[in-house]
C-alpha positions as CSV (number, residue, x, y, z in Angstrom):
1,X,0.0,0.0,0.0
2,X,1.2,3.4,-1.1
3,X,2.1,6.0,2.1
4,X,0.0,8.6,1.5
5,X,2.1,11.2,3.0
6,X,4.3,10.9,0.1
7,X,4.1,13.5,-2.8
8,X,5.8,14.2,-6.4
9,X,6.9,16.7,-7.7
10,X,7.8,16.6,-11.8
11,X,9.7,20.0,-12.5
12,X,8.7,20.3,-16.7
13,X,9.0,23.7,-17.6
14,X,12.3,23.8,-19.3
15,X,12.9,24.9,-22.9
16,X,15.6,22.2,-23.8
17,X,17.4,24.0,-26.3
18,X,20.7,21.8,-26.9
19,X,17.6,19.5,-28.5
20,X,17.0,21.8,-31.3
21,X,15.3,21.3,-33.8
22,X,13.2,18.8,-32.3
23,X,12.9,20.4,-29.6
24,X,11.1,24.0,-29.6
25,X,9.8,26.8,-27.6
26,X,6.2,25.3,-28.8
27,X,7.2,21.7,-27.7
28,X,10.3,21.5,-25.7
29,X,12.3,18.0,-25.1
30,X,10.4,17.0,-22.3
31,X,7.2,16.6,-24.2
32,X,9.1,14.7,-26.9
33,X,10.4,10.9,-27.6
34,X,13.9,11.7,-27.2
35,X,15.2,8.1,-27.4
36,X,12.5,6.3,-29.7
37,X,11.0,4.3,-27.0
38,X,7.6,5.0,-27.4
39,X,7.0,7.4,-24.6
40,X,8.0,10.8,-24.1
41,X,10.3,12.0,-21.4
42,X,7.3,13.0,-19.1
43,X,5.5,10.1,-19.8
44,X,8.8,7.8,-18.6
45,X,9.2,10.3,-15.4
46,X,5.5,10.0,-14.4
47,X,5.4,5.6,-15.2
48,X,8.7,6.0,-13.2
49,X,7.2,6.9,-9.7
50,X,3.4,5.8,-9.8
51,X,4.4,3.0,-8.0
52,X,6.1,4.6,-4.8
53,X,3.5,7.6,-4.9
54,X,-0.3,7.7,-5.0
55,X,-1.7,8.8,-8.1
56,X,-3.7,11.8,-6.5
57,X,-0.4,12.9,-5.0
58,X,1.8,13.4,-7.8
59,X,1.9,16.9,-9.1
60,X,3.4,18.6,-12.6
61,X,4.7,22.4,-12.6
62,X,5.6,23.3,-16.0
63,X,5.1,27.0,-18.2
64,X,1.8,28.0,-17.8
65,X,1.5,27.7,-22.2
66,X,2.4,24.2,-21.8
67,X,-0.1,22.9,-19.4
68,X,-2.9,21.4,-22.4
69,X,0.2,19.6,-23.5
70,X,0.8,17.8,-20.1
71,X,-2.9,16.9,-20.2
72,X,-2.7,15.1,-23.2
73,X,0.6,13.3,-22.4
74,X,-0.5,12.8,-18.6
75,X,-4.3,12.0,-18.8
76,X,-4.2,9.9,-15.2
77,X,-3.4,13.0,-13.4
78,X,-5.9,14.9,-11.7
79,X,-6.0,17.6,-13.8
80,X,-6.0,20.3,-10.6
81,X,-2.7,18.8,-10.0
82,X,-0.9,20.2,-13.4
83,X,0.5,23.9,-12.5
84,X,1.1,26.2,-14.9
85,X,4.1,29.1,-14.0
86,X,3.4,32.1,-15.9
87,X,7.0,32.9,-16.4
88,X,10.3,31.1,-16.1
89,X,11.8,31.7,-12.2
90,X,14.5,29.1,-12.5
91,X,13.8,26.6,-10.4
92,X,14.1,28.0,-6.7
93,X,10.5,29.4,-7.2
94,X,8.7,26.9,-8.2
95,X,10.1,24.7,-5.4
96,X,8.8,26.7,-2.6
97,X,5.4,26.9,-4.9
98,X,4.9,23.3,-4.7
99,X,6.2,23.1,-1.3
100,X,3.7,25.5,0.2
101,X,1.0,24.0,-2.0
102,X,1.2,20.3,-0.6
103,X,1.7,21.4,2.9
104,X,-1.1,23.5,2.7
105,X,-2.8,20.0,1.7
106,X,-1.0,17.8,4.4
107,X,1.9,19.6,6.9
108,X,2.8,16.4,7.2
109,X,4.2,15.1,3.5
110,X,6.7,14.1,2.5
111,X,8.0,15.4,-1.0
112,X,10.2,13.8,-4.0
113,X,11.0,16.4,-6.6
114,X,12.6,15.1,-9.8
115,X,12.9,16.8,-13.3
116,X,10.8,15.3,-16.2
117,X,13.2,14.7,-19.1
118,X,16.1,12.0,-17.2
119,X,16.9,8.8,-18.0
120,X,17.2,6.3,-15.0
121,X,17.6,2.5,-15.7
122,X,17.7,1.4,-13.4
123,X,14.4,1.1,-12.2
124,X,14.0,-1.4,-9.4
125,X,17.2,0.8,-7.5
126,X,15.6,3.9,-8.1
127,X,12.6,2.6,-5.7
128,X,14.7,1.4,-3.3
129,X,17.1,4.3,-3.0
130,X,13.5,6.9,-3.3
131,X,12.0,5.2,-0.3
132,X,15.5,4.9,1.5
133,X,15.1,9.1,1.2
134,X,11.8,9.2,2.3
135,X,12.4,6.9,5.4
136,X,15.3,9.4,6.3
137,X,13.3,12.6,5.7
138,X,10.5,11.0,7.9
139,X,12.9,10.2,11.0
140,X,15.0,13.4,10.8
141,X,15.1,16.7,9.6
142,X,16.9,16.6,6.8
143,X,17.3,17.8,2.7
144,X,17.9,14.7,0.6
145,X,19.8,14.8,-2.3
146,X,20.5,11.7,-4.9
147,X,24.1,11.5,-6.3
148,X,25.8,9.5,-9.1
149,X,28.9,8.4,-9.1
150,X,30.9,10.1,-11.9
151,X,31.8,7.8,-14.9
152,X,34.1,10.6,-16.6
153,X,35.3,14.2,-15.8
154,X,32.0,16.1,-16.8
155,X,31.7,19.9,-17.5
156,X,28.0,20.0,-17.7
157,X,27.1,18.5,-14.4
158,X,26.7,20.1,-11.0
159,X,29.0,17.7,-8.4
160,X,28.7,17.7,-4.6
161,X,31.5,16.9,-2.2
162,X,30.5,14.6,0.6
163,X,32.1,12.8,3.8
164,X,33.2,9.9,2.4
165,X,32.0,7.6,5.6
166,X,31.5,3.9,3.6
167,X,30.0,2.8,6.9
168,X,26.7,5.2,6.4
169,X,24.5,5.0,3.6
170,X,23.7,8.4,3.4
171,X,26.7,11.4,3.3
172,X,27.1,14.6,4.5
173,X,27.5,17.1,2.1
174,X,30.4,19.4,2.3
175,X,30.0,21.8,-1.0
176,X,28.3,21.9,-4.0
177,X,29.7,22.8,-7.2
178,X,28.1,24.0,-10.4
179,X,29.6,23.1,-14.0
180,X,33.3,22.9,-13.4
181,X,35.4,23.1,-15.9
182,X,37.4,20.3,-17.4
183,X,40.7,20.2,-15.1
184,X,38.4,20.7,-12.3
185,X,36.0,18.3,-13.5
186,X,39.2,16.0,-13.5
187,X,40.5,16.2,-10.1
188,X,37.0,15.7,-8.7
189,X,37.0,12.3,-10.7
190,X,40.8,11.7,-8.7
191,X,39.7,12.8,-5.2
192,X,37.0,9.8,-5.3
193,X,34.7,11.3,-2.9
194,X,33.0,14.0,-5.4
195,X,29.1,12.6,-7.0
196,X,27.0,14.1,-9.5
197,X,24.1,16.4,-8.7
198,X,21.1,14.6,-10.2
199,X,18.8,17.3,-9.5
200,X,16.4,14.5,-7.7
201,X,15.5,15.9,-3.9
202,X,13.8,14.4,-1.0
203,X,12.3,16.5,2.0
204,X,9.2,17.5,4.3
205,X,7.2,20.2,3.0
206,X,7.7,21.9,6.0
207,X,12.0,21.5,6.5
208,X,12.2,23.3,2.7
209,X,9.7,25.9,4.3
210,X,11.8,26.5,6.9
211,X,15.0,26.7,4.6
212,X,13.2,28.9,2.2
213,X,12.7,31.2,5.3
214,X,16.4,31.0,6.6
215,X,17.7,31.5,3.2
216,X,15.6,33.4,0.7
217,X,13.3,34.9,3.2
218,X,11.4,37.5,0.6
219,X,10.6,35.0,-1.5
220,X,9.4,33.0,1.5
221,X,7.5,36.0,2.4
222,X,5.5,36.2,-0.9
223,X,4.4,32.7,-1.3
224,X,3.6,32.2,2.0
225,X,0.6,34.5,1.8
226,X,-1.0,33.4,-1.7
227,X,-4.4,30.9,-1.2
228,X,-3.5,27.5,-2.4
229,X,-7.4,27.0,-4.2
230,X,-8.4,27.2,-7.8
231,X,-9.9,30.6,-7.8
232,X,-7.2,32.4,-6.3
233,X,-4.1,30.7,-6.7
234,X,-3.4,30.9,-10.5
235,X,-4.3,35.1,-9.3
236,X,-1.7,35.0,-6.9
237,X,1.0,33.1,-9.3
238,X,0.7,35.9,-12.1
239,X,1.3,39.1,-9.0
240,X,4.0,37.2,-7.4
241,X,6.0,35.9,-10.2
242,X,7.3,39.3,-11.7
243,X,8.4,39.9,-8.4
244,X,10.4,37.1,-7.2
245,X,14.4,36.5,-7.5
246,X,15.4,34.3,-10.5
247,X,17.7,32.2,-8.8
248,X,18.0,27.6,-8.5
249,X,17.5,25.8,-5.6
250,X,20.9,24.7,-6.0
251,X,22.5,28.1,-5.5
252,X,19.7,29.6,-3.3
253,X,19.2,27.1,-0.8
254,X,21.4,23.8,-0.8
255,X,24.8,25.6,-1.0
256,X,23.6,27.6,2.1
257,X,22.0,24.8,3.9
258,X,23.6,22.7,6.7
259,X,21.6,20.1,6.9
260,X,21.8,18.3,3.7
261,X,22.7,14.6,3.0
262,X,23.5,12.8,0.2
263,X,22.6,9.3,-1.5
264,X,24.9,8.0,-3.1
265,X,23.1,5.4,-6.2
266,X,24.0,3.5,-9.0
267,X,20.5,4.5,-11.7
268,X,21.9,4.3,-15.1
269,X,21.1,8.1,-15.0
270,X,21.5,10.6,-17.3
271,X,20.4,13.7,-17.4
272,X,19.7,13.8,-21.0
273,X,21.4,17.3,-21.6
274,X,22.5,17.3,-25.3
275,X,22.3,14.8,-28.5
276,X,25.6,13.8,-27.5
277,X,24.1,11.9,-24.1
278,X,21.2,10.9,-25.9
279,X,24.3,9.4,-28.6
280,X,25.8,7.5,-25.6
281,X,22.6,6.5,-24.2
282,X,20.9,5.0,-27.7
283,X,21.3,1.4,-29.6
284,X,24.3,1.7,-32.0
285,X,24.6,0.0,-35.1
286,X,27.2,-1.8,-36.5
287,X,29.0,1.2,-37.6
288,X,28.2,2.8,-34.2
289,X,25.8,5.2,-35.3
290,X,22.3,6.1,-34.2
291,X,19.4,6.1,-36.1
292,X,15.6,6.2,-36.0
293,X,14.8,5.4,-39.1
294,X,15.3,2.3,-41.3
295,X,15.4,4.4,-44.3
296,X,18.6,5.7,-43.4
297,X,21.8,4.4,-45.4
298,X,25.4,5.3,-44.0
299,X,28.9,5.0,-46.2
300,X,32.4,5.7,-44.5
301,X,30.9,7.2,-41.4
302,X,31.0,6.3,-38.5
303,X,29.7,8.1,-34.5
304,X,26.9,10.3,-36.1
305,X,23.2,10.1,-34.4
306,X,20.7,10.9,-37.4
307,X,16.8,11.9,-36.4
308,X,14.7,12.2,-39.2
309,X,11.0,13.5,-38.6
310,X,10.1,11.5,-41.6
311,X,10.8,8.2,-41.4
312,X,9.3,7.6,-44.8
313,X,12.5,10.2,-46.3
314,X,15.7,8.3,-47.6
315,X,18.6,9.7,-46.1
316,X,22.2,9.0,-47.2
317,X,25.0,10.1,-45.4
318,X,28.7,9.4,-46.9
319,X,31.9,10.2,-45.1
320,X,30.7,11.8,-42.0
321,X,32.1,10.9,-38.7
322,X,30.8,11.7,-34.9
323,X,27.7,14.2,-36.4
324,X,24.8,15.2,-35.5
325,X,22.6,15.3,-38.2
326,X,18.3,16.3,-37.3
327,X,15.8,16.8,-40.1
328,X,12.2,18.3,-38.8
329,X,9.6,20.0,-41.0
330,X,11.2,23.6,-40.1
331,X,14.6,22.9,-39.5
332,X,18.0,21.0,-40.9
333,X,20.8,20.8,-37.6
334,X,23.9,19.3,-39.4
335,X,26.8,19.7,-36.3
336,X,29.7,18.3,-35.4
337,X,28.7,16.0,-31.7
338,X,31.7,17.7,-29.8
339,X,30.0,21.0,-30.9
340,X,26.4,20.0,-29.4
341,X,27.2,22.8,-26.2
342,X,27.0,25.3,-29.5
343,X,23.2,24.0,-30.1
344,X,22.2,26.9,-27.6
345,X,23.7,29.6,-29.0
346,X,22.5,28.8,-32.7
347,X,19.2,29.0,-31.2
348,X,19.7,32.4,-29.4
349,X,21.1,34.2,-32.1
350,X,18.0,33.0,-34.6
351,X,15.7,33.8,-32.0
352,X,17.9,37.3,-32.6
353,X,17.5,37.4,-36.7
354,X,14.3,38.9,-37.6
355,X,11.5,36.2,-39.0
356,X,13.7,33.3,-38.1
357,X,11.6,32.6,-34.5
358,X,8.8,30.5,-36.3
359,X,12.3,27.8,-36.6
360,X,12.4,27.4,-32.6
């Protein structure tokens, strides 16, 4: 039988812009089949915790413009339980939102919060570890945290440095770290005792309260007073957004925070970030590339990852090694996979070229 004083959170409101072109400002990665597995990303993140969390307790926040598309991807979720942020606050904000929601619900509850567009594996772990983290928030008064042990010296990844204590199952942090760079990234992967930030948290609604009132006590302020109902909450979202700090729960609460602890777990996770992890991630054929199509012929190359929107189109590529090559409707992405970081910037600077925004 599920607890009922456990709650989840799916964070979806990101733009996933290394995933262009498939991914646009209309229909961002997280509403898409990144991998070719028949679900999208959302889809895989909500089928991923039904069973530790009951089904009227699991909650989506995502861009207020994408909430119809969560309702068609997500139809078992009660449909006052998909919130819709009328800007983008980074992801402080909409933490304390949700928190204060579900407390306001139960002040006892127990909350997961996990983005929507990971890969995790390891499925059968991930319970264990998840209920392992909600066991510990229960007993004591603690921020959970679920790390990955580094399997190569990564510049897109937050770390956290822990007590290395082999005899505990959970760690004490020491420091978090945001995207170092690569000699950094390195000597992290030396020390030994350094995990990946997976960006998956376990806490009581009321211990992030309290840290959201320590640390970022205006923006505590503001949220504390808005009426969690449907008539006036959506009211209070659009006055207090505009007004709140743009900062992560990352930098504005777990770097500050003493009490934090970290699980170590072994998920097959990745965070999905660029083509290149989706490259890494995917079934390779014999040549080691990555295709979703079986209309698409290769020659002399070797490491590319093609996605065709049109599985009916023949594509031949010749003498092309480690690409990524993406043909939708609007868009052609042909780009070297060391370059993928670049995806991002292409995207600004045609959002910056007059008539190019209906591409993104």
């Amino acid at each position: 039988m599920k607890d009922k004083l456990k709650y989840g959170v799916i964070m979806a409101g990101g733009s996933g812009t290394r995933f262009w072109p498939i991914s646009t400002s209309e229909h961002p990665k997280q509403f898409q089949d990144i991998l070719g597995v028949g679900q999208t990303m959302i889809q895989q993140t909500y089928y991923r915790i039904k069973d530790i969390i009951p089904h009227d307790n699991i909650f989506v926040i995502t861009n207020k413009e994408y909430e119809s598309i969560v309702k068609e991807q997500l139809p078992e979720i009660p449909p006052q339980n998909i919130v819709g942020e009328p800007m983008m606050k980074n992801t402080a904000a909409c933490n304390i939102f949700m928190a204060e929601k579900i407390h306001h619900l139960n002040p006892n509850a127990s909350i997961l919060v996990l983005p929507s567009d990971h890969l995790i594996l390891q499925q059968k772990t991930f319970e264990e570890k998840i209920n392992l983290a909600f066991q510990m928030v229960d007993q004591h008064s603690k921020l959970v945290t679920i790390g990955v042990h580094p399997t190569r010296p990564e510049t897109g990844y937050g770390y956290i440095h822990y007590e290395n204590n082999p005899e505990k199952e959970f760690q004490k942090v020491i420091k978090f770290t945001e995207k170092p760079s690569l000699s950094v990234a390195e000597k992290f992967l030396e020390t030994g005792n350094y995990l990946w930030n997976s960006g998956m948290f376990v806490w009581k609604a009321k211990d992030i309260i309290s840290a959201f009132e320590k640390y970022l006590p205006q923006m505590h302020q503001k949220f504390s007073l808005c009426e969690f109902n449907e008539k006036n909450e959506a009211n209070c979202l659009e006055k207090i957004y505009p007004e709140v700090e743009e900062i992560s729960i990352d930098k504005g609460i777990l770097e500050k925070a003493s009490n934090i602890m970290v699980l170590p777990a072994e998920l097959g996770w990745s965070d999905l970030g660029t083509w290149t992890s989706v490259y890494e991630n995917a079934n390779k054929d014999e040549k080691n590339n990555v295709d979703n199509s079986k209309n698409v012929f290769t020659y002399h190359s070797s490491g590319n990852i093609i996605h065709l929107h049109n599985k009916n189109k023949v594509a031949v590529i010749d003498g092309l090694n480690d690409y990524i090559i993406v043909d939708t409707p609007k868009a052609l992405l042909i780009c070297p996979r060391n370059h993928d970081q670049k995806i991002k910037d292409f995207v600004i600077e045609l959002r910056e070229r007059k008539g190019k925004k209906r591409f993104i």
